[in-house]
Residue, then its C-alpha position, 0 to 999 in steps of 0.5 A: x792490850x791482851x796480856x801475854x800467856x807464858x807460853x808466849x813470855x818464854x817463846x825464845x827459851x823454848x826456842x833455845x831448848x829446842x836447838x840444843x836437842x832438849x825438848x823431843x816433844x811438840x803441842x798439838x790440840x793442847x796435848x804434848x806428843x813425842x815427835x819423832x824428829x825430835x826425839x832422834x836428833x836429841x837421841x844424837x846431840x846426847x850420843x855426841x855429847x856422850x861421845x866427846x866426854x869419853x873422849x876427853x876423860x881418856x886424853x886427861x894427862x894426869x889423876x888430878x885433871x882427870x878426877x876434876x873432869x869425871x865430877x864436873x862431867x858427872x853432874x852436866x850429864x845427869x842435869x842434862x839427862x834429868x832435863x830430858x827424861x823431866x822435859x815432858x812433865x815440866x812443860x805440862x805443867x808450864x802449860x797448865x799454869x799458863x791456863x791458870x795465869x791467864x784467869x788469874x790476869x783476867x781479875x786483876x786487871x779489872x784492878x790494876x791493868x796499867x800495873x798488870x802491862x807494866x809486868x809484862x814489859x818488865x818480863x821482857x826486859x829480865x829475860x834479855x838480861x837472863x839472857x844476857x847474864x847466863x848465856x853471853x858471859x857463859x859463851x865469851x869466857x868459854x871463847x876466851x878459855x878456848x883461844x888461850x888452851x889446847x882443846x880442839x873447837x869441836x871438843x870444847x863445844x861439845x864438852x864445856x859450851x853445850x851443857x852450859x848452855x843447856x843449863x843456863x836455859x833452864x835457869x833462865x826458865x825458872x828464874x823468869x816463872x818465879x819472878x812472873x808469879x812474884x810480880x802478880x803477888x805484888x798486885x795483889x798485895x797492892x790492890x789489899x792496902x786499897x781495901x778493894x776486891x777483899x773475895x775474889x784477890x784471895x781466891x786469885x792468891x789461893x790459884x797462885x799458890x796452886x801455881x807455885x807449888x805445881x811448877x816447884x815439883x815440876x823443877x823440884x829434883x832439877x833444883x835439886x843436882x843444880x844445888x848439889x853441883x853448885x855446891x861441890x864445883x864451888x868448893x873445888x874450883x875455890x880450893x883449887x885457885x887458893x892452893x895455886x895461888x899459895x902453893x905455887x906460882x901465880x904468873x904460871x898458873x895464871x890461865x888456869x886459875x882464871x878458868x877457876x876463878x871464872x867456873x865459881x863466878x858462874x856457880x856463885x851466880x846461880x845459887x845466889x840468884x836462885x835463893x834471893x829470887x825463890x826467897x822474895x817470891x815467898x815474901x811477897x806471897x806471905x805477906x798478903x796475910x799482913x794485908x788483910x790482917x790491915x783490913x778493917x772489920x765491920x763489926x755489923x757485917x757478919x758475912x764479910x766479917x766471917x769471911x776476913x776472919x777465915x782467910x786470915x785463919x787460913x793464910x796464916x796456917x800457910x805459909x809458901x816455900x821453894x823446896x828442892x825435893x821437899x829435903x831443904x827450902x831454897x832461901x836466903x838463909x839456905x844460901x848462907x849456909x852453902x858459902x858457910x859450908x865452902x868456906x869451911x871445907x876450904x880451910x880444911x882441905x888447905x891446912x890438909x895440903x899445908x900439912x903434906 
């Protein structure tokens, strides 16, 4: 069975980017061209986007909801705009990879092509689940917020589901490449520990990394906001159901600080499924070194020996990460330090309210 390209893996993806207006761009003879119809009808999903946040920032009744609609509809509007004006670049070189990816198929299924067949089945089901996750619960707790407030159907669409929706499609994109490139990692990793096919798995690792950085600077300033608006919803939202829950009454404030509570489920999501994911891609990347370093040295084969011994010299002198414009790498350790700085900032705008 002919191993599908990504491309082909992120069809319903690109699906979904094209109806929600996000990708004015179409392919023909490889090449990405600017399509007229396209660029006008995304033109007019933004106007309208645009339009009804303007809309709602003038009918905000008081400072404080006004204040948490301005930083909320700042940051979707620069993702979203970002996404746009990147779109073009980030599918290139999703095209490029693909190309890569396929040569990179081609060898290791003359190792381990029933593994090979078993990821692609596996991709499929991570992006129902993605899918699933992202989308649906976005889709269902927004209904919900809709049928319990006063916000008209169109207004809500447009200001709350629709850039949640388009975000959650490119995390949905990032998160399938990454787990993608992670599970040809792991065959490599595999067929080493049968000490098997030493030259050409190391070329296929070095074309993997190539492939990793490139789609990490294609996503990098998106990474980037995400994880800065994350972080600053996260604390707002947090704070504001803790002062609700302490300051005031809870059966009153009960729909609201479900909306609350619902908003930091969401963010928490992305920054702990971004970290974890980025973070075992690199340590299944880095652990190849591990597996050569377990080979065994035919001291009487100079040529192979040299060989061995330069790829370990180079696979230790690199070492993979996930950066987010090149200021922070995105891991494990990245993500403790975001709920450490939450948390502390919690506690600081609590005993600032404690004290007025």
């Amino acid at each position: 069975m002919k191993a599908r390209t990504l491309v082909q893996v992120l069809a319903p993806i690109i699906l979904l980017s094209k109806i929600f207006g996000m990708q004015p761009y179409i392919v023909r003879k490889k090449r990405l061209r600017v399509s007229l119809i396209r660029l006008i009808y995304t033109t007019a999903c933004l106007s309208i986007y645009l339009w009804h946040v303007y809309l709602s920032l003038r009918r905000a009744n008081n400072v404080g909801k006004m204040s948490s609609m301005m930083v909320k509809s700042f940051g979707w509007t620069l993702l979203i705009f970002v996404i746009v004006l990147t779109g073009r670049d980030v599918f290139a070189k999703i095209l490029q990879a693909s190309d890569k990816l396929v040569k990179v198929d081609m060898t290791l299924a003359r190792f381990r092509q029933k593994d090979l067949l078993e990821c692609n089945y596996q991709h499929r089901r991570y992006l129902l689940v993605l899918i699933l996750i992202n989308g649906v619960y976005n889709l269902i707790s927004e209904i919900f917020v809709k049928l319990t407030g006063r916000h008209g159907a169109v207004d809500f669409f447009v200001n709350f589901t629709y850039p949640r929706i388009v975000i959650s499609v490119v995390n949905v994109k990032f998160f399938l490449l990454m787990i993608i490139i992670k599970s040809r990692f792991k065959i490599i990793n595999d067929v080493l520990k049968d000490k098997v096919g030493f030259v050409e798995l190391v070329e296929t690792h070095k074309t993997l990394r190539h492939i990793t950085n490139t789609l990490n600077s294609a996503f990098s300033l998106y990474l980037l906001l995400l994880l800065t608006q994350s972080f600053l919803m996260t604390l707002v939202d947090l704070h504001s159901t803790l002062y609700m829950i302490l300051f005031q009454s809870f059966v009153a404030k009960f729909q609201t600080i479900f909306i609350t509570i619902k908003n930091c489920f969401i963010y928490c999501f992305d920054l702990c499924f971004l970290t974890t994911i980025s973070s075992n891609l690199c340590s299944e990347a880095n652990l190849t070194r591990n597996c050569v370093l377990g080979l065994e040295l035919d001291i009487n084969n100079e040529k192979s020996r040299n060989q061995i011994v330069a790829s370990v010299l180079r696979l230790m002198n690199y070492k993979l990460e996930i950066k987010a414009c090149r200021l922070f790498v995105i891991d494990k350790a990245f993500l403790f330090t975001i709920f450490g700085g939450v948390c502390s900032y919690v506690f600081i705008m609590l005993q600032m309210d404690m004290q007025s």
